[in-house]
N, C-alpha and C positions, 0 to 999 in steps of 0.2 A: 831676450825677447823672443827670437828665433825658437829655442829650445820649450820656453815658456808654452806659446803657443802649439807646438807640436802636440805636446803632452797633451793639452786642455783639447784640442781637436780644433781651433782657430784658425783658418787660412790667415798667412803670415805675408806682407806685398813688405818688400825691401825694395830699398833705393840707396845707387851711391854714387859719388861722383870723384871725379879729381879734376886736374887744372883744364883741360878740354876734352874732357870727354866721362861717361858715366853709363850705370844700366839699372835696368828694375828688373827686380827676380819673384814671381809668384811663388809661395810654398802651401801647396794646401793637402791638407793632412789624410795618409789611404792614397795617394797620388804618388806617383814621381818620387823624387829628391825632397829630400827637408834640409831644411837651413845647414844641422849640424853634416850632414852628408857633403857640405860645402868646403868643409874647415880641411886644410890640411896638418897634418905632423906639427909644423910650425906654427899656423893658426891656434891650434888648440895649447901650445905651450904659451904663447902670449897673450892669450886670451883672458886672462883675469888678470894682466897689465891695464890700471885705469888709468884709461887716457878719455881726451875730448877736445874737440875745436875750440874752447875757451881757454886750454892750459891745463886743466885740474890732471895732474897724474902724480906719479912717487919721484919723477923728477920735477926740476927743479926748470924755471922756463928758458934760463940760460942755457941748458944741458941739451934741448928741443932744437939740433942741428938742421937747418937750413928747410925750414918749412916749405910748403908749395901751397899756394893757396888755389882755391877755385874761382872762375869767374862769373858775374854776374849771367851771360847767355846760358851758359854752360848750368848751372843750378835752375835757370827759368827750363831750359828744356828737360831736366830730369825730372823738376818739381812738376811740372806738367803733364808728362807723361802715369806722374804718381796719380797722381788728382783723376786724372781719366782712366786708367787700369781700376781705380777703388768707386769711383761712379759705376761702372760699369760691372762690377759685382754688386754693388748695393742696387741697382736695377736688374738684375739676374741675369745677366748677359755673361755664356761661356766668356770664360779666362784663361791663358795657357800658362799652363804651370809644368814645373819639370825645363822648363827654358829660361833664361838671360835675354832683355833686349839692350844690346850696346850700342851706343851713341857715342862717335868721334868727330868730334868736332875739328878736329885736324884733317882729316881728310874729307870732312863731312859725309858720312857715310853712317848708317845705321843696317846691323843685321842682328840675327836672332844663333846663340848657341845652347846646345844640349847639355842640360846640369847633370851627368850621371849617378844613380843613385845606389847607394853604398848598401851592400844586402847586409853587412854585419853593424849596421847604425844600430844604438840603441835607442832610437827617438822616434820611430816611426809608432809606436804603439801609443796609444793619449794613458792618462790616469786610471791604474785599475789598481786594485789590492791597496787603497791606502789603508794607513791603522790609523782608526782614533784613538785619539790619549784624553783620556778624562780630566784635563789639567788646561791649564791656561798659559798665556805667554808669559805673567807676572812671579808662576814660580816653576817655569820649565826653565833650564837651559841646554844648551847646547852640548853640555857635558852628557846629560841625560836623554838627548836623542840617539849621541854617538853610542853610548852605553846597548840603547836597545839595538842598534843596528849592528852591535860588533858580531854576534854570533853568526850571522847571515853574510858580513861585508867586511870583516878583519878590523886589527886595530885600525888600520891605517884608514879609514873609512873619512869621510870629508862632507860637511854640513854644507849647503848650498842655501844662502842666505835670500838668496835673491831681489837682491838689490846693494849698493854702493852704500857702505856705513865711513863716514869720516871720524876717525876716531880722534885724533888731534894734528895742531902745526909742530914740527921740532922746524926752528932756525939755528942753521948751520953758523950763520953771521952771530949771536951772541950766545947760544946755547942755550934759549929759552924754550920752555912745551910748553902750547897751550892747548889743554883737553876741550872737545867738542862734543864728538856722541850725537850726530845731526846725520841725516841723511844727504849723502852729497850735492842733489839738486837743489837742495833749498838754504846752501851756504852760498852769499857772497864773493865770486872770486876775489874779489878786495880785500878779503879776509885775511888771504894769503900774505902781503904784507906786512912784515912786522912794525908792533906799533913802539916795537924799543928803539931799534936800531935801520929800520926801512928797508931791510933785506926780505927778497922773496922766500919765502919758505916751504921746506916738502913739507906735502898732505899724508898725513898716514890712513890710505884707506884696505879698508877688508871689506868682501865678501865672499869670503866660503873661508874655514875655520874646522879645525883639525883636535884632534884631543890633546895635543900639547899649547896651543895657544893658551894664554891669559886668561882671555877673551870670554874661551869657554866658559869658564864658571860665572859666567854673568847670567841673570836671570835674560830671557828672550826679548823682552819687553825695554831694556836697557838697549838693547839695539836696535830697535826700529822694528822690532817685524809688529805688523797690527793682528790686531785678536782673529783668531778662527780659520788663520795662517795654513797652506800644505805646503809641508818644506818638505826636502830630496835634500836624501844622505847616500854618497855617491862610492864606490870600494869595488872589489875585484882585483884581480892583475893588469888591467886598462883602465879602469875607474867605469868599466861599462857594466856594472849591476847598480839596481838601485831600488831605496826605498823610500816610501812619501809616508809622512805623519802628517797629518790633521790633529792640528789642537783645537779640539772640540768642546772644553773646558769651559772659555768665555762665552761662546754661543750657547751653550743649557743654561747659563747661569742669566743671561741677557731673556731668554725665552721664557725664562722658568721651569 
């Protein structure tokens, strides 16, 4: 989302918390810091690890050592403070961005730190140079995005799906797959349950997809992405080049 919005030129309000204590971070675009200016070395390696307060990730919920939850004060003060940082741009009232306001509830104390901003980020710039493809998502795939960006981004070049595709359950407990193809918010985590044997089961999810996956050769539209789609195909020696397609295909044809 962070990233998402940089590109598109969106000011991004983050909010997070843990067991007592949390902060809200402004990102707005030409400004300060952006989201990805946040991630460290290790953030960005775990970073397409899906996970979520419900459970849903590639482990398994047994595997989920010794959670910490958050409490109800502690979510009321973050969630509040969201609520009024986003009133307060939606009424056009300066917003400080480029800063963290943390809140510890253990010492109860609240101050503000400096996000510094990373001059070699590749996010600070919004959407330019997309290509349109005269095609649609029903017979692009992913193979053929990779395809055009290899000469500019190498093989190794990495399709940015952008969004969470569940592609099936394997159960560990009887060796059953059962294929999905849903997009992950709108699957049941009750799902997750096998209905042979009642063992939890990992979720196989992707998003972002390489030229050796499977996957690729599926048409677009088999994954979830909707029509008229700018997807970012990501290469370089840091993955910090990049190129957006616009599948423009289904929109002439919708217009006439």
């Amino acid at each position: 989302m962070g990233l998402s919005c940089s590109l598109a030129g969106v000011p991004f309000l983050d909010g997070g918390m843990w067991a007592l204590g949390g902060e809200i971070r402004w990102f707005v675009p030409g400004h300060a810091s952006c989201f990805e200016c946040t991630l460290t070395d290790e953030d960005r390696k775990h970073a397409h690890e899906r996970q979520s307060c419900s459970g849903f990730s590639n482990q398994t919920l047994d595997a989920i050592a010794q959670p910490v939850p958050s409490t109800i004060s502690t979510t009321a003060v973050i969630g509040g403070l969201l609520a009024q940082e986003a009133m307060r741009h939606l009424y056009g009232w300066e917003v400080t961005h480029g800063e963290a306001i943390v809140y510890n509830g253990l010492t109860m104390t609240m101050h503000r730190t400096t996000l510094p901003r990373d001059p070699n980020c590749s996010c600070h710039l919004p959407y330019r140079e997309v290509i349109e493809l005269n095609s649609g998502v029903a017979e692009t795939t992913a193979q053929d995005l990779l395809e055009q960006a290899k000469k500019d981004l190498g093989k190794l070049a990495i399709l940015e799906l952008g969004r969470d595709l569940l592609l099936g359950f394997h159960c560990k407990g009887c060796g059953r797959y059962e294929p999905v193809d849903e997009l992950l918010g709108k699957v049941d985590e009750a799902k997750r349950i096998c209905e042979y044997c009642g063992k939890t089961r990992d979720a196989e999810i992707i998003s972002r997809l390489d030229r050796s996956e499977l996957q690729a050769d599926r048409p677009l539209s088999e994954l979830c992405v909707p029509q008229g789609e700018v997807l970012a195909v990501r290469g370089g020696k840091n993955g910090d080049r990049l190129r957006l397609f616009e599948l423009t295909g289904d929109v002439e044809r919708f217009w006439g």
